[in-house]
C-alpha positions in Angstrom: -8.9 -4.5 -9.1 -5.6 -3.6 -7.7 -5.9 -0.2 -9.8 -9.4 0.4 -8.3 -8.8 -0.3 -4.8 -5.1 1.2 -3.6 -6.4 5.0 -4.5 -9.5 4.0 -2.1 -7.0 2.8 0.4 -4.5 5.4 0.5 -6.6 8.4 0.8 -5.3 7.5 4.9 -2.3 8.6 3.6 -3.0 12.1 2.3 -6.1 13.6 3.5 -6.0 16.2 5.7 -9.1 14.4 8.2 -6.0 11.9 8.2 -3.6 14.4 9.1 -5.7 16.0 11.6 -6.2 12.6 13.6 -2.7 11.9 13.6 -1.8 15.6 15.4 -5.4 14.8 18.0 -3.2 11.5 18.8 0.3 13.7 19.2 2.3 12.6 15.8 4.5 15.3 13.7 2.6 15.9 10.6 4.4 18.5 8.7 5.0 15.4 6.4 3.5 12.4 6.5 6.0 9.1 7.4 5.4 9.5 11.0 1.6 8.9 10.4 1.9 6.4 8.1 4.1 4.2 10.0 1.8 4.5 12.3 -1.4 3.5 10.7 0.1 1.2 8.2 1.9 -0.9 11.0 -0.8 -0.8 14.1 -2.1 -3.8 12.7 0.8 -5.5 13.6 0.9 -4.3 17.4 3.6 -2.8 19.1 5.7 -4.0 17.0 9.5 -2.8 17.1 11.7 -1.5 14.2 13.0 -4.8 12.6 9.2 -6.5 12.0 8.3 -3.2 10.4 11.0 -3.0 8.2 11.1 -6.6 7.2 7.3 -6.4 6.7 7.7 -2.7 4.7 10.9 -4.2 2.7 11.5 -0.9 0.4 12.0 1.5 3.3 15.5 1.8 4.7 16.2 0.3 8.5 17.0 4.0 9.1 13.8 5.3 8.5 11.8 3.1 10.0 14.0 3.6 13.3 13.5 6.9 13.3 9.5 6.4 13.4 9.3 3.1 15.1 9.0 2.0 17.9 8.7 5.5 18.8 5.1 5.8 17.5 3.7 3.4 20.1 4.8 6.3 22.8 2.9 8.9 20.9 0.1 6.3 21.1 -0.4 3.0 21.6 -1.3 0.8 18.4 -5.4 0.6 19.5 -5.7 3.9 19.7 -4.0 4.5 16.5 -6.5 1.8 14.8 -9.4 3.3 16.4 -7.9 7.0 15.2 -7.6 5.3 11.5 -11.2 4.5 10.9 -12.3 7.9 12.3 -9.5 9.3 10.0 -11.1 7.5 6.8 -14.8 8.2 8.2 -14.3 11.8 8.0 -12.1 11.8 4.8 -14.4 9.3 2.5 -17.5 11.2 4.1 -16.1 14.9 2.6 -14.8 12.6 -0.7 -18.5 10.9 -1.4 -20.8 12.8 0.5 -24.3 11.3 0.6 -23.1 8.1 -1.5 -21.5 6.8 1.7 -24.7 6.0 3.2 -25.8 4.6 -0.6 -26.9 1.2 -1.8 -23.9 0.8 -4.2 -21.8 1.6 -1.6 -23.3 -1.4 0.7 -23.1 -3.5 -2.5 -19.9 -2.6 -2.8 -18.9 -3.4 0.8 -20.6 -6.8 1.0 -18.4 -7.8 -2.2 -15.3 -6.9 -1.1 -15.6 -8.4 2.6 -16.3 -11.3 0.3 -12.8 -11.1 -1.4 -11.1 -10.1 1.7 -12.5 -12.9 3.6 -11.4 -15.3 0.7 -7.6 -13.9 1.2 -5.3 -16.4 2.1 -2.8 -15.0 4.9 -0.3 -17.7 5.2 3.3 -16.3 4.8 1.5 -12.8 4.6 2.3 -11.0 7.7 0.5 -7.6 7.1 -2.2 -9.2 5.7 -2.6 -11.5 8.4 -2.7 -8.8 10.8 -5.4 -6.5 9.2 -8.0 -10.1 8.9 -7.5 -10.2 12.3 -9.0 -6.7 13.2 -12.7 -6.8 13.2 -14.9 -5.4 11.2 -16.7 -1.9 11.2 -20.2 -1.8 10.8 -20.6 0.8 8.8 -20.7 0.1 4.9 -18.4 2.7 3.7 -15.5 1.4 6.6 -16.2 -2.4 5.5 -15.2 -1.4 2.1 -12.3 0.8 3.2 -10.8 -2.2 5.5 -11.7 -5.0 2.8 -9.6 -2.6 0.3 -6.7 -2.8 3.0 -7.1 -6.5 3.5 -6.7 -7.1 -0.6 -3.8 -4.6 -1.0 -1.3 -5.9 2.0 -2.4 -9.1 0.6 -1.2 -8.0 -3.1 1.7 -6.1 -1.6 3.0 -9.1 0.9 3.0 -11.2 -2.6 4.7 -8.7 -4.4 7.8 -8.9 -1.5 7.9 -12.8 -2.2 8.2 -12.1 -5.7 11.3 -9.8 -5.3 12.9 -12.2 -3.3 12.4 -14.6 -5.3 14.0 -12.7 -8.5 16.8 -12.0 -5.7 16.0 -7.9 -5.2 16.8 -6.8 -2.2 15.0 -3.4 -0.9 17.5 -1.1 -2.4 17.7 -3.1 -5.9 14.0 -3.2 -6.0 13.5 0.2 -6.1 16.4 0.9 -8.6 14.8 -1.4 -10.8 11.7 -0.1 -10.7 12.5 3.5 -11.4 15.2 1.6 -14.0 11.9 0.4 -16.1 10.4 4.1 -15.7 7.8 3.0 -13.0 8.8 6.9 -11.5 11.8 9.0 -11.2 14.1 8.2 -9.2 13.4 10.9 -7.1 9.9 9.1 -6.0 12.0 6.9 -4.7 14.5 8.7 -2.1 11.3 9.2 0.1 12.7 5.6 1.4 15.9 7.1 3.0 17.8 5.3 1.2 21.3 7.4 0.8 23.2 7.9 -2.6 25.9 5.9 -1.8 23.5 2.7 -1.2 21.5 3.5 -4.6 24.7 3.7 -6.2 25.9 0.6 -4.6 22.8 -1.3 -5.6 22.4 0.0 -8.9 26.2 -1.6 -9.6 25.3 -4.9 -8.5 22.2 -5.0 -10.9 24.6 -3.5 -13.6 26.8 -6.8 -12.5 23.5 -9.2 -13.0 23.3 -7.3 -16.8 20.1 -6.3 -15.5 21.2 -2.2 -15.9 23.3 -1.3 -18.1 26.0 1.4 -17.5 24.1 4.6 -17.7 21.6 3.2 -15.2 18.8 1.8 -17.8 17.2 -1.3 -17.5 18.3 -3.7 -19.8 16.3 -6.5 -21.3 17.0 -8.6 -18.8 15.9 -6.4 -16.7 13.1 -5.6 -18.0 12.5 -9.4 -18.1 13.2 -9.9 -14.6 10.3 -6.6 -13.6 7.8 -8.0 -15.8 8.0 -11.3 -14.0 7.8 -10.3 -10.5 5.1 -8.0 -11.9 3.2 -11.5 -13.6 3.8 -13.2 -10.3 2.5 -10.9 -8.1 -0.7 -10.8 -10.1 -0.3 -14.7 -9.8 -0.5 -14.5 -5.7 -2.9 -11.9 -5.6 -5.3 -14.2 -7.6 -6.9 -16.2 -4.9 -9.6 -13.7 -3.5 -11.0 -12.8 -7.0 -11.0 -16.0 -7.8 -13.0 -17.1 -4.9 -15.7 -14.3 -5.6 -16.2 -14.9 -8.7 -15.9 -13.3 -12.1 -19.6 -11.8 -12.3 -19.4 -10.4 -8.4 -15.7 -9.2 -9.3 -16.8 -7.7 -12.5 -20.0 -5.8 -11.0 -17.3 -4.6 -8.0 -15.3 -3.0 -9.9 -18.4 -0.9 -11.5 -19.1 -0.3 -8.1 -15.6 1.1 -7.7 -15.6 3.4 -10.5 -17.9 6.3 -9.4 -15.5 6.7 -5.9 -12.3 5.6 -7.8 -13.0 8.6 -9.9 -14.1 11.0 -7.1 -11.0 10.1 -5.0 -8.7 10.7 -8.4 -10.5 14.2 -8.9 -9.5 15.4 -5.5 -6.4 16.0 -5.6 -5.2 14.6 -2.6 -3.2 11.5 -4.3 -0.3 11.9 -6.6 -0.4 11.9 -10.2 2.6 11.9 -11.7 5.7 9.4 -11.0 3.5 7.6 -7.9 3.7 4.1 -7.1 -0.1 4.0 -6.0 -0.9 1.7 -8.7 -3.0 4.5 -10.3 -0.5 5.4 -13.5 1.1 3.6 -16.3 2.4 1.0 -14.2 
């Protein structure tokens, strides 16, 4: 589900009706952080660089700083959440066309508003924070924000599964690209500087989960593949909740969009950490 959903997600991130909401509200877009600092954290209110970075965990203090709390001048977060559903309107509208308006799609969107409703948000603070926006009316936007719901919900798991196999930030993305998740240039989009990946990848060579050349180890590999297992673990909950028949007939639901928004174009293919490659 987690493969199905994200590309439906973070089409915010990439489309240019995204891009062109984010310069009508006054943000930089000749790439896209300052955007998606933006809409990913809006949820969260005005909230300054140190809740933003402890709720993004992989992105260095730096690079938040330099987008947050600054974004709330260029607009304040309820204009940036009202900005994001017009954003994803006009993007999944050019993506789906007439489908939109569709039966499978309002299938679709009563199904997972049934998952997202079932999401448990203790300890979850993104998650939390996207339940408590209400809900669109419009089919197509119920799905989108149900989709959002599910994946900060997967993603604040995921964090409490790194910490509790003791990866920081850094070391969690060096041992991710160490497994061949993506190259580790994927990763330097997090402003992380040299020096700190080098720093981090010599404590996990330390922990004999790298080995000298920079290669996870079997341990390592270990260690990935249980964070990855427990992750799954605390993601569980919704599905479970809906149901293996209305999961199952969801995700067929999911596979005429998944496959329009993979066609596009707009998402990365190749060494992406969207959940839609080999990982």
């Amino acid at each position: 589900m987690w493969h199905l959903l994200e590309p439906l997600h973070a089409v915010l991130y990439y489309a240019p009706e995204a891009l062109d909401e984010a310069a009508g509200l006054g943000f930089a877009t000749g790439e896209r952080w300052p955007s998606y600092f933006a809409w990913r954290a809006a949820p969260l209110g005005a909230a300054g660089h140190e809740r933003v970075t402890s709720a993004f965990y992989s992105f260095s203090p730096r690079m938040v700083g330099e987008c947050v709390p600054a974004a709330w001048g260029v607009a304040p977060p309820a204009e940036v959440l009202a900005a994001r559903l017009r954003a994803v309107d006009r993007a999944w509208r050019a993506l789906f066309g007439e489908s939109v308006d569709g039966p499978d799609m309002a299938e679709a969107a009563g199904l997972a508003r049934r998952a997202a409703e079932a999401a448990n948000s203790e300890g979850r603070p993104l998650a939390a924070a996207n339940v408590e926006l209400p809900w669109p009316t419009e089919p197509h936007l119920v799905l989108w924000q149900a989709a959002t719901v599910l994946r900060e919900h997967r993603g604040d798991g995921h964090l409490v599964a790194l910490m509790a196999a003791g990866l920081d930030p850094v070391e969690a993305l060096v041992s991710f690209a160490a497994i061949g998740a993506a190259p580790e240039e994927t990763f330097a989009s997090r402003g992380w500087s040299a020096e700190e990946w080098d720093a981090a990848r010599q404590r996990l060579v330390e922990r004999g989960l790298l080995d000298k050349g920079g290669a996870a180890t079997e341990a390592g590999r270990s260690l990935r593949a249980e964070v990855e297992l427990r992750t799954d673990e605390l993601a569980v909950a919704p599905w479970q909740a809906l149901g293996a028949d209305a999961t199952q007939r969801l995700a067929e639901l999911l596979g005429p969009p998944w496959v329009a928004v993979l066609g596009s174009g707009l998402l990365p293919t190749e060494g992406n950490t969207l959940g839609i490659g080999k990982v």
